[in-house]
C-alpha positions in Angstrom: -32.5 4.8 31.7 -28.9 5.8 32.7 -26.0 4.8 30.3 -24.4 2.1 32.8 -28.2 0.8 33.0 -28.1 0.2 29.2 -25.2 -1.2 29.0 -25.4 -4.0 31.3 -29.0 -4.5 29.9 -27.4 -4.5 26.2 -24.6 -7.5 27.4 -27.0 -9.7 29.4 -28.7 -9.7 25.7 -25.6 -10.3 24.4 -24.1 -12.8 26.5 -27.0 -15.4 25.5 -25.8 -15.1 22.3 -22.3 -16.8 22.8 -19.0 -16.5 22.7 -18.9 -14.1 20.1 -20.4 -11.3 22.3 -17.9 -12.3 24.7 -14.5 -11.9 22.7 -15.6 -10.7 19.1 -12.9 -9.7 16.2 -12.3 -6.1 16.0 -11.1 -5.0 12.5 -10.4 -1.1 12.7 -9.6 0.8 9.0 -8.2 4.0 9.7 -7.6 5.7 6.4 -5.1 8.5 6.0 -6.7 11.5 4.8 -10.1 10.7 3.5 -12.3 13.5 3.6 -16.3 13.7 4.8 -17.4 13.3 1.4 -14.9 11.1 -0.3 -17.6 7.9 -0.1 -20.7 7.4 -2.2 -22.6 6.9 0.8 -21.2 10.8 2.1 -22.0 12.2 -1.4 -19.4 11.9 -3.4 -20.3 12.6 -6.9 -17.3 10.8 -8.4 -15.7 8.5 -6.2 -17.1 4.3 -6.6 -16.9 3.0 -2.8 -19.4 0.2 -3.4 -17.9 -2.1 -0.8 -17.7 0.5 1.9 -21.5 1.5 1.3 -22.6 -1.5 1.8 -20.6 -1.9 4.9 -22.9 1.3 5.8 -25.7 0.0 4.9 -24.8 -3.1 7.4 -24.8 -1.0 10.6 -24.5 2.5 11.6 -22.8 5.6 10.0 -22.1 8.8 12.1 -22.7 12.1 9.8 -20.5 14.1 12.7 -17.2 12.0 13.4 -14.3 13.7 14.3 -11.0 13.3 14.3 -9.0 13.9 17.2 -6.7 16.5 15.3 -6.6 18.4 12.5 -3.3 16.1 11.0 -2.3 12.0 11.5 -0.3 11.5 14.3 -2.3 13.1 17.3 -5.2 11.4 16.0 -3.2 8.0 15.8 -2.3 8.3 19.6 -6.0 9.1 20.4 -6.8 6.2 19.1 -4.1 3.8 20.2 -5.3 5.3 24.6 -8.9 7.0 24.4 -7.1 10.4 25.6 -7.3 13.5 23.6 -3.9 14.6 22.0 -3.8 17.9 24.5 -3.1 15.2 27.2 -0.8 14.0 25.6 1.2 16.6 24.6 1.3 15.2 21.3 -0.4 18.0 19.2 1.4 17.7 15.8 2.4 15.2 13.1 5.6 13.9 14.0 8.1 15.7 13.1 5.8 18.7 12.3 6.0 21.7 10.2 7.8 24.2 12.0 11.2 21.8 12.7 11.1 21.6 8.5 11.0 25.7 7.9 13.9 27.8 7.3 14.7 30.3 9.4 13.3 33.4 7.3 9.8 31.5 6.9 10.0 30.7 10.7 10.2 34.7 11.0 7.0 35.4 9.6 5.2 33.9 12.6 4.2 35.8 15.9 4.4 32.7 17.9 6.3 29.6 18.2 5.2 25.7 19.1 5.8 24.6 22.6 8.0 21.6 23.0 5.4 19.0 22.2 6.0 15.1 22.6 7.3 13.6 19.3 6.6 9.6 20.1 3.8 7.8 21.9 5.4 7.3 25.1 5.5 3.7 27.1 3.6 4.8 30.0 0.7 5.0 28.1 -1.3 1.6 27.4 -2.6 1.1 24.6 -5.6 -0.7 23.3 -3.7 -3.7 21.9 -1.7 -4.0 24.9 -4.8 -4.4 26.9 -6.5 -6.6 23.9 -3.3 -8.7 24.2 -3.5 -9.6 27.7 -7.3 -10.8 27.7 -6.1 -13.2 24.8 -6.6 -11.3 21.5 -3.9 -11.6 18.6 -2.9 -8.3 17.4 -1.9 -6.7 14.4 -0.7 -4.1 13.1 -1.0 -3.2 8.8 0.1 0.1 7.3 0.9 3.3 8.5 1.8 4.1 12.2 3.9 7.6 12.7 4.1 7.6 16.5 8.0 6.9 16.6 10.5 9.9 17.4 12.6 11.9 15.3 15.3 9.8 14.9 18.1 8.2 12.3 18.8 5.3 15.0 16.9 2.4 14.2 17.9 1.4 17.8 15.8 4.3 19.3 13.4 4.0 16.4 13.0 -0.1 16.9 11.8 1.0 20.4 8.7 2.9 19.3 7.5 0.6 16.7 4.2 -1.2 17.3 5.8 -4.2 17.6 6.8 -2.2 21.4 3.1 -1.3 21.9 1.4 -4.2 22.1 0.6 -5.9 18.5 2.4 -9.3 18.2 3.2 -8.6 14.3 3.6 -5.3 13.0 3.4 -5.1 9.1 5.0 -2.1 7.5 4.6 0.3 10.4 7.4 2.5 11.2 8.6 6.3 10.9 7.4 7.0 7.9 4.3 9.3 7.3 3.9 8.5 3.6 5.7 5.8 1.2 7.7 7.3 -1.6 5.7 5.9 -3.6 2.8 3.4 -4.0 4.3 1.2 -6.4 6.7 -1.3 -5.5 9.5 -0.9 -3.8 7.9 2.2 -2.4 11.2 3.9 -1.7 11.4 7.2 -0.6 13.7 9.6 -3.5 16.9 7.9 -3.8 17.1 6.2 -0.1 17.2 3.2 -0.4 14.5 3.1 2.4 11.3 0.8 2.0 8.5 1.5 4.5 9.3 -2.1 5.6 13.3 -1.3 6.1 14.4 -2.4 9.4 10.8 -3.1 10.4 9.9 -6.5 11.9 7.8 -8.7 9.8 7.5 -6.9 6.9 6.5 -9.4 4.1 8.8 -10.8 2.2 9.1 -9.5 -1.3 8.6 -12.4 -3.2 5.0 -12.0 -2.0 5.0 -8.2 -2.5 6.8 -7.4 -5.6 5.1 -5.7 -8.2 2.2 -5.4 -5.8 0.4 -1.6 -5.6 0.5 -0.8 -1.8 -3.1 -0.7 -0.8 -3.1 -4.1 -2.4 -0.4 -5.5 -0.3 -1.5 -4.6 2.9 -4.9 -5.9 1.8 -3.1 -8.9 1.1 -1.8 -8.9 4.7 -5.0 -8.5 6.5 -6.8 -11.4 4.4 -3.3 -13.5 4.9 -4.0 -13.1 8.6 -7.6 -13.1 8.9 -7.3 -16.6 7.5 -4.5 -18.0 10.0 -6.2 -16.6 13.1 -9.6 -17.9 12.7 -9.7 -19.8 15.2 -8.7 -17.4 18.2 -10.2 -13.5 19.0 -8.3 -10.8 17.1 -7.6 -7.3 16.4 -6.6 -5.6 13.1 -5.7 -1.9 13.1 -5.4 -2.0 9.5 -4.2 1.7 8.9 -3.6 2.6 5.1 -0.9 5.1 3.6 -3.6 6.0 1.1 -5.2 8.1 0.2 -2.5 10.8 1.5 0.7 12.1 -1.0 2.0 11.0 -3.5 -0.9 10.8 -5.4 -0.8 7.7 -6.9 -3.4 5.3 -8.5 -3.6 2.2 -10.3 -3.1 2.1 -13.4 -6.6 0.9 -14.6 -8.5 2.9 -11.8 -6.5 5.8 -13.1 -7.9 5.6 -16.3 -11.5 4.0 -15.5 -11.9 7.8 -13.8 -10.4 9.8 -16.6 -12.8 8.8 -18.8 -15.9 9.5 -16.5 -15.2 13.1 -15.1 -17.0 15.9 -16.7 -16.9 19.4 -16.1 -20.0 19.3 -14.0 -17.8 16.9 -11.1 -17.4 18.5 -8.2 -14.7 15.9 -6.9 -12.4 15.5 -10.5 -9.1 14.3 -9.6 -8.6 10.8 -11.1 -5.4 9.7 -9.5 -7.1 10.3 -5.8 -10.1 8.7 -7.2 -8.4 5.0 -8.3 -6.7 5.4 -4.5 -10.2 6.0 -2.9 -11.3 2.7 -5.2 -8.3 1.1 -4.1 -9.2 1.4 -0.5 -12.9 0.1 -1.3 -11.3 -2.7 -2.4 -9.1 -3.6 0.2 -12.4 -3.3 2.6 -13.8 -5.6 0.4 -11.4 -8.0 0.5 -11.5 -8.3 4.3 -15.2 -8.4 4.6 -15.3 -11.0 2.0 -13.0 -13.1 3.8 -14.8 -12.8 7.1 -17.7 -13.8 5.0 -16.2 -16.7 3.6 -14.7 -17.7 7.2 -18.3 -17.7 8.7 -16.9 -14.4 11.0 -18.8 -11.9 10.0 -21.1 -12.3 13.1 -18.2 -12.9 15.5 -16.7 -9.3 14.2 -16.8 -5.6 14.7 -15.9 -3.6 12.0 -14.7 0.2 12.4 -14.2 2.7 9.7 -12.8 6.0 9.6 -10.3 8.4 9.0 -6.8 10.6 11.2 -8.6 14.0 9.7 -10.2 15.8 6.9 -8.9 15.8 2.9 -6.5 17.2 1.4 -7.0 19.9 -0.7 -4.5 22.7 -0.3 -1.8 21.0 -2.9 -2.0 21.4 -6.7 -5.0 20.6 -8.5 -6.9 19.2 -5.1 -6.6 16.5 -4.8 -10.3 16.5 -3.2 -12.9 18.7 -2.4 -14.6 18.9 1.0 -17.7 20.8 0.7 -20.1 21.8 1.7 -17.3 21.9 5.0 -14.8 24.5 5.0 -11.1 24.2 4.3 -9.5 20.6 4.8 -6.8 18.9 6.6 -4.2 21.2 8.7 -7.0 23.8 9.3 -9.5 25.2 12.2 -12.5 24.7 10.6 -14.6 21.3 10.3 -13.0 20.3 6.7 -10.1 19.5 8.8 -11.4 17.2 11.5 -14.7 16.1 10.4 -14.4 12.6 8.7 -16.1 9.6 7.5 -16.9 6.7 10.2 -19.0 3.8 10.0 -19.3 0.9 12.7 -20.7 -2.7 11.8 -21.4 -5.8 13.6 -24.1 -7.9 12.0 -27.1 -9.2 14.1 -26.2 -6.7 16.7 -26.3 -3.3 15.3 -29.3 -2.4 13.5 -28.4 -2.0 9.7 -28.6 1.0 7.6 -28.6 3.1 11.4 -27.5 7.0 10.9 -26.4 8.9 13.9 -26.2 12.4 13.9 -24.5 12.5 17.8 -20.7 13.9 17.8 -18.2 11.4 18.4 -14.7 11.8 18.2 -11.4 9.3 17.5 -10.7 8.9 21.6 -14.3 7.4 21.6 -12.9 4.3 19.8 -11.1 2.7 22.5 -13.1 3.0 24.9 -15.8 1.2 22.5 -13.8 -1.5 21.5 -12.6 -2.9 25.1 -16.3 -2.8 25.6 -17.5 -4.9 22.9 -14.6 -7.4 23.5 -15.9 -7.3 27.4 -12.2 -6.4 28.3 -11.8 -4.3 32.0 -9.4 -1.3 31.8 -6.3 -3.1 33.7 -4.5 -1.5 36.7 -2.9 1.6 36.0 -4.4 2.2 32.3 -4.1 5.9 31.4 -6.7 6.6 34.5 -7.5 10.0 32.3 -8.9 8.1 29.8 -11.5 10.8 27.8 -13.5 9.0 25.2 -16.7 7.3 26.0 -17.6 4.4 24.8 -20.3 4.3 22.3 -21.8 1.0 22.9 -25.2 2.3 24.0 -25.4 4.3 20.9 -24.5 1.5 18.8 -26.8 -0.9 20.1 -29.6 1.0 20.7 -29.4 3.1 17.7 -31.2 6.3 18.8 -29.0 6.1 22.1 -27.4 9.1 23.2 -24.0 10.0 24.7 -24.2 11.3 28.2 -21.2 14.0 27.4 -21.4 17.5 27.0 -18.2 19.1 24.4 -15.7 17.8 22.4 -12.6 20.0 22.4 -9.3 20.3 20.3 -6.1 21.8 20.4 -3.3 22.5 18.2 -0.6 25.0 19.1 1.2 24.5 15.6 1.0 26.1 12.2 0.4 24.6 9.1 0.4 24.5 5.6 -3.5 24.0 5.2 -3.9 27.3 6.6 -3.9 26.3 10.7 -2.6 28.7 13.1 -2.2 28.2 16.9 -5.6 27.3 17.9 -8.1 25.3 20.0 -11.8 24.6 19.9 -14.8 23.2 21.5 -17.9 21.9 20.3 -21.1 21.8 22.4 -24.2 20.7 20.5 -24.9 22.9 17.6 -22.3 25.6 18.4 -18.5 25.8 17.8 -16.1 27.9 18.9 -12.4 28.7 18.1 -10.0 30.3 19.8 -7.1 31.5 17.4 -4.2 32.4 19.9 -2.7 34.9 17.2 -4.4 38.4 18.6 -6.3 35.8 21.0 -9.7 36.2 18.2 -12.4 34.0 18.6 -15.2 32.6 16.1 -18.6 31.1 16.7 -20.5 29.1 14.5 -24.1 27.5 14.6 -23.5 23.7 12.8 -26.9 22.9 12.3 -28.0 26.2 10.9 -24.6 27.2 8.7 -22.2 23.5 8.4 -19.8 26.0 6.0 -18.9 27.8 8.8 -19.7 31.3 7.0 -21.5 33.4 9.5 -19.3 34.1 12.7 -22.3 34.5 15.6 -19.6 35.9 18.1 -21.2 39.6 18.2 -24.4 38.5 17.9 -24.4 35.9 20.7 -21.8 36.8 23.3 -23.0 35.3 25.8 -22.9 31.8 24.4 -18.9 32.7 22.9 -18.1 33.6 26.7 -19.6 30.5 28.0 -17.7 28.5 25.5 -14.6 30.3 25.6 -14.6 29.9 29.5 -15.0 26.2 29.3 -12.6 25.5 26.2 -9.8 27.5 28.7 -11.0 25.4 31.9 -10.7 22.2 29.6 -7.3 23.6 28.5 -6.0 23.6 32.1 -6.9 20.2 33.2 -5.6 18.6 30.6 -2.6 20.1 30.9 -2.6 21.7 27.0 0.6 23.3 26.4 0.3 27.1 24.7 2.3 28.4 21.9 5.0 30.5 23.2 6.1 33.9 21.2 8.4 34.1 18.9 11.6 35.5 19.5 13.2 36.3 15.8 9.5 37.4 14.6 9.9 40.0 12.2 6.2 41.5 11.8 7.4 43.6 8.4 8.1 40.5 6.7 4.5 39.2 6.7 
């Protein structure tokens, strides 16, 4: 049966089923940083996620989610139009490393970035903007990043989410990270809150004193409860887990006292922020509970890229995937995700298919039964994942996934891109213009590079990732004029 087939099949089911098949919630938690094994249910052997488990266990988790990049904001802007950050143009975290090194470390590198888009641009639309139209309220809690470089708050005001269609935008603004998770989360000795100059940020009578991931828990419930009665959609995006690395108090100390030396994961302070976030799913799914929606709402889970774990001391530990956040390999874009909607996907359902962040949108205007309005980013390159959530052991009629990053970075990236197609992926480094190959389902470390022993399948790749490169427009490093190879 062909995927359009199944899908109409799948909504005449659902359409006898009521209104909430027709405009159901959508609650998406994107989590900043969380790693593939930084849940119970993906085998962490420290971390207590008891709430998000059992939100697992109530529909289907996806053992090979990606992230649309390798760092936060690309992966934000994937999300927010279905279209891979390559085209886009917006490949890096905004404002990136390179704008942040100093001349003599900039020398050390053979090649430069292009000049990438640093904002998500208005002639995009965005999945709240279309959400809006068909009816939905739309909010926006926690992080956003997708604003440009900029000490205007005239030209940063125009940028906010508040400009991309949610109707209240909590907390969102240029920031990447708070200064700290504890109120007033100030950033050094600015006195700049992540809710300075930002429209509805709450008040802080109701915030003071209050750990972050707890506020903007406190948020989400706070609006959950006053929309009830009308379709909505939460993009409830949390600063946590990434830097500082900052727990609660009593977490913190709850997790001291139950690592041993046999703990592969063993950083406390990351541990009471992974809790944190557990409960702030909690909460929400609770409430929905309580509100008689949890059959009127789907629930997405995930994270903008792998963990962390180039810093001091961790803070986390991604095996059995290689390297972490801000790197080629899969420890830097393969992440958690989990999908629930009770009575209509089947619980405890694992899918092993590849899906990847631009997948999301597409999803979500099809579960809210929303058509793509006139002039909506008609290069639109997720696929909506309906038939695979409905059907369980569906499939997704799509060949590769593909990323591209011509950046450096601190977690060991350098100017790369890469394709997956089934069991096999490639990456092309565009230093020396090396290529690796790797067999997923036989060696998920990434260990053994297969590129002399299957050439064949590396040219095939290699030829597609480069063909995929030029329709999307991917812009290429460019070389480095004050590179000075001695000082390598």
């Amino acid at each position: 049966m062909s995927r359009s087939l199944v899908s109409v099949v799948l909504w005449l089911v659902l359409a006898v089923c009521g209104r909430a098949a027709e405009r159901p919630n959508v609650v998406v938690f994107l989590v900043d940083d969380l790693g593939w094994t930084d849940l119970g249910c993906c085998g962490s052997d420290l971390y207590q996620t008891p709430h998000i488990d059992r939100l697992a266990a109530s529909g289907m988790r996806f053992t090979a989610a990606y992230a649309a990049c390798t760092v936060c904001s690309p992966t934000r802007a994937a999300l927010m139009t279905g279209m891979y950050p390559a085209r886009l143009n917006l490949t890096d975290w905004i404002d990136g490393m390179w704008e942040n090194l100093a001349p003599a470390r900039r020398a050390r590198h053979p090649l430069r970035p292009p000049e990438w888009t640093q904002r998500l641009e208005h002639r995009y639309v965005t999945l709240p903007e279309v959400l809006r139209r068909a009816g939905y309220r739309t909010a926006h809690i926690g992080k956003w990043h997708l604003t440009p470089r900029s000490d205007d708050p005239a030209v940063l005001s125009k940028f906010y989410p508040d400009r991309h269609g949610f109707e209240v935008n909590i907390s969102g603004n240029q920031w990447g990270a708070p200064g700290s998770y504890f109120w007033p989360y100030r950033r050094g000795k600015k006195k700049d809150d992540i809710g300075a100059r930002v429209k509805n940020f709450p008040d802080s009578r109701t915030t003071r004193g209050r750990y972050l991931t707890d506020m903007l828990a406190d948020q989400a419930v706070g609006l959950i409860e006053k929309w009830k009665d009308s379709p909505f959609f939460l993009h409830i995006a949390h600063y946590a887990v990434h830097t500082p690395i900052q727990g609660r108090k009593d977490l913190v100390e709850k997790y001291r006292k139950k690592i041993t030396p046999g703990h592969r994961h063993r950083n406390a302070q990351y541990a009471a922020m992974v809790e944190s976030v557990d409960e702030s799913v909690g909460r929400v799914v609770s409430t929905l509970g309580r509100l008689g929606l949890s059959k009127d709402t789907l629930i997405i889970f995930t994270s903008d890229n792998g963990g962390l774990i180039h810093a001091r001391n961790g803070p986390t530990d991604n095996r059995p995937l290689r390297a972490g956040k801000g790197s080629a390999y899969e420890g830097g874009v393969r992440v958690p995700a989990i999908v629930s909607w009770p009575g209509r996907i089947k619980p405890g359902a694992i899918s092993r298919e590849p899906v990847i962040t631009c997948d999301w949108h597409p999803t979500v205007l099809e579960v809210a039964g929303v058509s793509r309005v006139a002039g909506q980013n008609d290069d639109v390159d997720g696929v909506s994942l309906v038939p695979l959530l409905m059907a369980s052991r569906g499939v997704v009629e799509r060949r590769d996934l593909f990323w591209h990053y011509p950046h450096y970075h601190r977690g060991g990236a350098t100017p790369y891109s890469a394709i997956r197609s089934g069991p096999w992926r490639l990456i092309e480094f565009y230093e020396g213009r090396r290529i690796e190959l790797y067999h997923l389902e036989r060696d998920l470390s990434e260990k053994i590079d297969l590129v002399k022993t299957h050439p064949a399948k590396a040219a095939e790749l290699l030829k597609r990732l480069r063909q995929w490169r030029k329709r999307v427009g991917a812009q290429d490093p460019r070389p480095n004029p004050a590179f000075q190879s001695r000082s390598r």
